[in-house]
Structures are given as C-alpha cells and as structure tokens.
N, C-alpha and C positions, 0 to 999 in steps of 0.2 A: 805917650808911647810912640814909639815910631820900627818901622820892620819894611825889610826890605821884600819885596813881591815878586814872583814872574810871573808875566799874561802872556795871553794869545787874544787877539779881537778875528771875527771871522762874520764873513757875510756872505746865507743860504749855505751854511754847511763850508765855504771854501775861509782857507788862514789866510789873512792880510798883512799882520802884524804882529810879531812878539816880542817882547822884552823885559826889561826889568822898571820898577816906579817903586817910591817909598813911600809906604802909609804913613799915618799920621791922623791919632785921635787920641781920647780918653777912655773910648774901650773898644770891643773889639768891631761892633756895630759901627761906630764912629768910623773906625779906619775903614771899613769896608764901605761904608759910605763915600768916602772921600777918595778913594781909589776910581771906582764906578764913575764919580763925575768927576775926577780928572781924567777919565779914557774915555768917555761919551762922545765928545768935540772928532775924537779921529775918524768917526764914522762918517765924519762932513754935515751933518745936520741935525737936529734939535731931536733925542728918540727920551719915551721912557724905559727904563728898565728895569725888572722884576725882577726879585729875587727867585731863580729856581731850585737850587741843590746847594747842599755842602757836602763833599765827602776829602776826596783828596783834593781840592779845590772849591771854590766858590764860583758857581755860576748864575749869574744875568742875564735876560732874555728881552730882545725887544721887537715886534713884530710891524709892520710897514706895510698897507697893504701894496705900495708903491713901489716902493724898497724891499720888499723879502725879509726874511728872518734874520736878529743879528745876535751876536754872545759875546760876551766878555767874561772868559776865562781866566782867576789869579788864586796863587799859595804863595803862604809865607815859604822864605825859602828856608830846607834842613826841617820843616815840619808838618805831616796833615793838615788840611783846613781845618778838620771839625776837630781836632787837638788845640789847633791854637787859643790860647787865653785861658786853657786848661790849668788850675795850678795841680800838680800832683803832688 
C-alpha cells in the first residue's frame, strides 16, 4: 500500500517544517511506522518517538531533556487518521 501524507515537524510547540511524504507498508502500522522514521533525521539528531494520539491525524512525541519537546504531525490526505484502513 502506499498513500500520500501531509506533516508538520515542530519543536517546543514552534512549526519548522511542512509537507507532503509517501507512506509505504503492508498495513497501516507499517506505513506509519515508516513515515515517523523517514521524518525523524529532520530534527538533526537521533530522538525516539512515541506514539501519542490518532484522531484527525497521527501524532509522535519525543522529548530531550537538552532539546525540548518535538512532534511530528501526518494524515492521509482527503481522509481522517483514525478512518484510514477502515474498510466500510
């Protein structure tokens, strides 16, 4: 499966970055997996990131005590997060 995204990356609450990136996996965990660490690297250094929320997007959370707090924000586009993979 593959679907195209829009994010926002931001760090301590301020937006850095937005754009579009194409998932890519065999479900929906997968793609969302593969989005997260293909946008990790923009933050400039090595974070984890936790799964927070789905609602109209998927968010990530990584905290630093060095760095401050970071998020990476994506939805599919034309659909809710927590819809996507829905079959109706």
């Amino acid at each position: 499966m593959k679907q195209m995204m829009n994010y926002v990356l931001s760090s301590d609450g301020n937006e850095f970055e937005r754009g579009e990136i194409e998932a890519i996996g065999e479900s929906v965990y997968e793609m969302t997996e593969y989005v997260v660490e293909r946008l990790t690297p923009h933050f400039g250094y090595r974070l984890e990131f936790d799964f927070v929320d789905v609602s109209n997007e998927w968010t990530f959370s990584a905290d630093d005590e060095e760095e401050g707090s970071h998020t990476i924000r994506f939805a599919p586009e034309g659909i809710h997060a927590d819809k996507f993979g829905i079959e109706e």
